[in-house]
Each structure stands twice: as C-alpha cells, then as structure tokens.
Backbone as JSON Lines, residues from 0, in Angstrom:
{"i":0,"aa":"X","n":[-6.61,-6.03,23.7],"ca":[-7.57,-4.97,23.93],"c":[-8.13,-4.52,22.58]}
{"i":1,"aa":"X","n":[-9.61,-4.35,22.5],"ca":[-10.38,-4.24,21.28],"c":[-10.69,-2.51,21.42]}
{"i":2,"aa":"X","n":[-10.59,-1.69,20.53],"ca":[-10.67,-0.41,20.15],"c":[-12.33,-0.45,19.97]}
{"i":3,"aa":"X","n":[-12.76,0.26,20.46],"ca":[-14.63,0.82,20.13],"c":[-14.73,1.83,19.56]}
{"i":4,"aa":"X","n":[-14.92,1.68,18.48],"ca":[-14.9,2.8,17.43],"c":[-16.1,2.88,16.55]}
{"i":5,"aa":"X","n":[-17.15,3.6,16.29],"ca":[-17.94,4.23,16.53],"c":[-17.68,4.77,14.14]}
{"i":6,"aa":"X","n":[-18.36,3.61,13.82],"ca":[-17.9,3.73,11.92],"c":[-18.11,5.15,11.38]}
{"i":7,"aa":"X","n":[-18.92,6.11,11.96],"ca":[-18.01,7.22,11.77],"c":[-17.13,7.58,12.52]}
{"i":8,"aa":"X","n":[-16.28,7.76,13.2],"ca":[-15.0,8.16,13.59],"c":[-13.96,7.2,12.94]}
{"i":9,"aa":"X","n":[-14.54,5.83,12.53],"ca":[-13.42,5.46,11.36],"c":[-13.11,6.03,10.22]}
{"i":10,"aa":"X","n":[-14.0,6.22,9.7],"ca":[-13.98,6.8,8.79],"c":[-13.18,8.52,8.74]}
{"i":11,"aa":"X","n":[-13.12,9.27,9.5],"ca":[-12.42,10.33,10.01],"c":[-10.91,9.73,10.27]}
{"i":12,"aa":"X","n":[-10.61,9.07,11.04],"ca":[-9.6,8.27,11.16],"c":[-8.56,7.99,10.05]}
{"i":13,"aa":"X","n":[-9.49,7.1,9.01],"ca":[-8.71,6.51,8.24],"c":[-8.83,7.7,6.96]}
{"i":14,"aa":"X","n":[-9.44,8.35,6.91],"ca":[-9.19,10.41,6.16],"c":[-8.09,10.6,6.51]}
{"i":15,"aa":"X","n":[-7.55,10.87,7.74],"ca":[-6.63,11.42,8.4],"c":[-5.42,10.74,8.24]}
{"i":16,"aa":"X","n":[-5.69,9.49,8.12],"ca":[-4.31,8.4,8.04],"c":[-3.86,8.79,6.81]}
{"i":17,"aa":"X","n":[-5.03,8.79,5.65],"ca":[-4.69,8.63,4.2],"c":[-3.59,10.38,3.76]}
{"i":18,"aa":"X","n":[-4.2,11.39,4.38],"ca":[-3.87,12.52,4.47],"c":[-2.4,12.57,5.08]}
{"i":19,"aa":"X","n":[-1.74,12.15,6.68],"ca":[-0.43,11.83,6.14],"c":[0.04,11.08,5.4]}
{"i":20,"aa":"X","n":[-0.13,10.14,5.21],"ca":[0.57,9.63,4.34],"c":[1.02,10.13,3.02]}
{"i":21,"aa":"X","n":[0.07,10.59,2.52],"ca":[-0.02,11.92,1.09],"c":[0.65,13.17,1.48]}
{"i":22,"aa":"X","n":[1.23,13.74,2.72],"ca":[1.95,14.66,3.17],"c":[3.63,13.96,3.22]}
{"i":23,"aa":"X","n":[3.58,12.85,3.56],"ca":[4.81,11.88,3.61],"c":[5.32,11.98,2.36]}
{"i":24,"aa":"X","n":[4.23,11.07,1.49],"ca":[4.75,11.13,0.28],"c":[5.37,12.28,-0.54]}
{"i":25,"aa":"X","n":[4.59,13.21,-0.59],"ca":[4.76,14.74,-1.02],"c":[6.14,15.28,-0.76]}
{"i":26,"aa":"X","n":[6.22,15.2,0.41],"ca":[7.73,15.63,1.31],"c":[8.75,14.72,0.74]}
{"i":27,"aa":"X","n":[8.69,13.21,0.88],"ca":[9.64,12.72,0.74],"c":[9.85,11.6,-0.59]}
{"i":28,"aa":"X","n":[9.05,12.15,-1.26],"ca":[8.73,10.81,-2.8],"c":[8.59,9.68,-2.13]}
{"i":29,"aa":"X","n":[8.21,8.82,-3.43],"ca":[8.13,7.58,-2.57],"c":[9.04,6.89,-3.39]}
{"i":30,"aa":"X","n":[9.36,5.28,-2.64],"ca":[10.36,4.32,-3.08],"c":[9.71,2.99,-3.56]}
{"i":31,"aa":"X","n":[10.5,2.63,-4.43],"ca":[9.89,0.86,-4.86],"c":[10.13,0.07,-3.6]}
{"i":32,"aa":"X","n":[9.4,-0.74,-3.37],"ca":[9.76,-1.78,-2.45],"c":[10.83,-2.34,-2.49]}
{"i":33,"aa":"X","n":[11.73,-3.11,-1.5],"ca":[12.85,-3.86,-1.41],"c":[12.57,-5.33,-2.87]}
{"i":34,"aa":"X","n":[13.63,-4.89,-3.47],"ca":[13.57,-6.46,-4.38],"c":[12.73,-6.45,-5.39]}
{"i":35,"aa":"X","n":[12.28,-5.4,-5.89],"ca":[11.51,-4.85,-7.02],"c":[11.81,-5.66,-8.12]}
{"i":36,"aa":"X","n":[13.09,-5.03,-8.76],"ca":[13.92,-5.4,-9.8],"c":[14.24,-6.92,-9.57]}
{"i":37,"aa":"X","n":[14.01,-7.42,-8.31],"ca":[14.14,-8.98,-8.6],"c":[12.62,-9.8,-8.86]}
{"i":38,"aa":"X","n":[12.1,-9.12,-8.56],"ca":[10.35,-9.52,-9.13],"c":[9.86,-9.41,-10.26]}
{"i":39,"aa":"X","n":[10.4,-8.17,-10.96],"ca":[10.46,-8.18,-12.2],"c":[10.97,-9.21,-13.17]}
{"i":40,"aa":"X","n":[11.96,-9.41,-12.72],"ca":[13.04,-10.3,-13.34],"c":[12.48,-11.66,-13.7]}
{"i":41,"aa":"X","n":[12.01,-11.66,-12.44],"ca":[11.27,-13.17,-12.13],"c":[10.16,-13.44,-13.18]}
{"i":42,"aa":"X","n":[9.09,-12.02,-12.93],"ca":[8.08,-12.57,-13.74],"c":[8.5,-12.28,-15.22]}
{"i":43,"aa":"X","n":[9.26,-11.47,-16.04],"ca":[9.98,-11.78,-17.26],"c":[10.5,-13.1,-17.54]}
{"i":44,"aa":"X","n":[10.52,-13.6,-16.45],"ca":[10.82,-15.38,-17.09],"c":[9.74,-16.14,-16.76]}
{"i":45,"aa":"X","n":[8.83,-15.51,-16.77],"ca":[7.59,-16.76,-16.69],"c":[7.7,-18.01,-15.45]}
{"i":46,"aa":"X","n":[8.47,-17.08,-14.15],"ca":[7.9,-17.81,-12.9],"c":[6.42,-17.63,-12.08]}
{"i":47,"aa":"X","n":[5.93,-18.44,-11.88],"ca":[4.8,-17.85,-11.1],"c":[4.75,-17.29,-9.88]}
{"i":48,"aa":"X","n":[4.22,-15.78,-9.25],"ca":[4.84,-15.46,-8.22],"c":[3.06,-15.31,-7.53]}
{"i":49,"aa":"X","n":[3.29,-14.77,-6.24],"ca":[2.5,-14.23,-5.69],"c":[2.98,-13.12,-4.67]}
{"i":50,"aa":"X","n":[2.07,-11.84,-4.83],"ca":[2.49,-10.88,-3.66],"c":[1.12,-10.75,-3.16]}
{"i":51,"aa":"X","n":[1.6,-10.48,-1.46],"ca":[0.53,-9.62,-0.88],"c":[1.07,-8.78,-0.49]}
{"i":52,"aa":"X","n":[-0.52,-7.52,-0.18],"ca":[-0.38,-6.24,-0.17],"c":[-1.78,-5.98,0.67]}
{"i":53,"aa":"X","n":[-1.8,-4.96,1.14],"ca":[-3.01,-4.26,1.94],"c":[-3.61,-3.2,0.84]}
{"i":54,"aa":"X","n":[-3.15,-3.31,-0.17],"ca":[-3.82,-1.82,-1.08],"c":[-5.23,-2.52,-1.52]}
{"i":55,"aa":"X","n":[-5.7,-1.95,-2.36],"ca":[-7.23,-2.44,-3.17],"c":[-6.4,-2.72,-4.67]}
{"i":56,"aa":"X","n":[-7.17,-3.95,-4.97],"ca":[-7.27,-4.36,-6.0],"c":[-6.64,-3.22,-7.38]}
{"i":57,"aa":"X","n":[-7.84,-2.5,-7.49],"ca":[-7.75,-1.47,-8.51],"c":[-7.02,-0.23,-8.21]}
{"i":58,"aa":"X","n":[-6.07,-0.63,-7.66],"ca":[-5.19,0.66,-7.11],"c":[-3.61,-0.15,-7.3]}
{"i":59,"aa":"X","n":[-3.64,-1.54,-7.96],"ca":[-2.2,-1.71,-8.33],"c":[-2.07,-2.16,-9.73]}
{"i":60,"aa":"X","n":[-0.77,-1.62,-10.41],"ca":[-0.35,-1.9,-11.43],"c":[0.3,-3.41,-11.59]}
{"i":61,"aa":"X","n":[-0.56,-4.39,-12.42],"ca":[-0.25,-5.43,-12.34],"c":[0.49,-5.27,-13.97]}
C-alpha cells in the first residue's frame, strides 16, 4: 500500500519526525553505533571499508 502524500504535508511530517528525534536525543544523549571502536580500528590500519547510512553527505564526520 502506497501513502498519498501531498509534498507539503511531507514536509510537515518529516519537521515533526526531525523534532522527536531532537527531543529523544535531548532526553536521552545519544550512543555510537554498535562496533564503532572496531571500525575505527580497522580504518587505522588502512583496510578499506564501506558504510551505509540514511544521513546526508555533509552531516557526517568522515
């Protein structure tokens, strides 16, 4: 089933999403991902890795 959504009310939507989440965070800090410290590790030795992620580009610390 396909959602009809109407690009402003996405946009309201995904305000609202971003807004808890920033209430989440606030409340409860946030955490490194599972296996952090082993990714690190990794790329300190000059393995080649790849991650995906849903964030934007310019919103991660590479």
């Amino acid at each position: 089933m396909k959602l009809r959504i109407k690009p402003s009310e996405m946009k309201v939507l995904l305000s609202r999403k971003l807004e808890y989440f920033k209430q989440i965070i606030t409340k409860n800090g946030i955490m490194a991902i599972p296996y952090v410290e082993f990714l690190i590790d990794i790329k300190n030795n000059e393995f080649k890795i790849a991650l995906a992620t849903g964030a934007k580009r310019e919103k991660l610390k590479i």
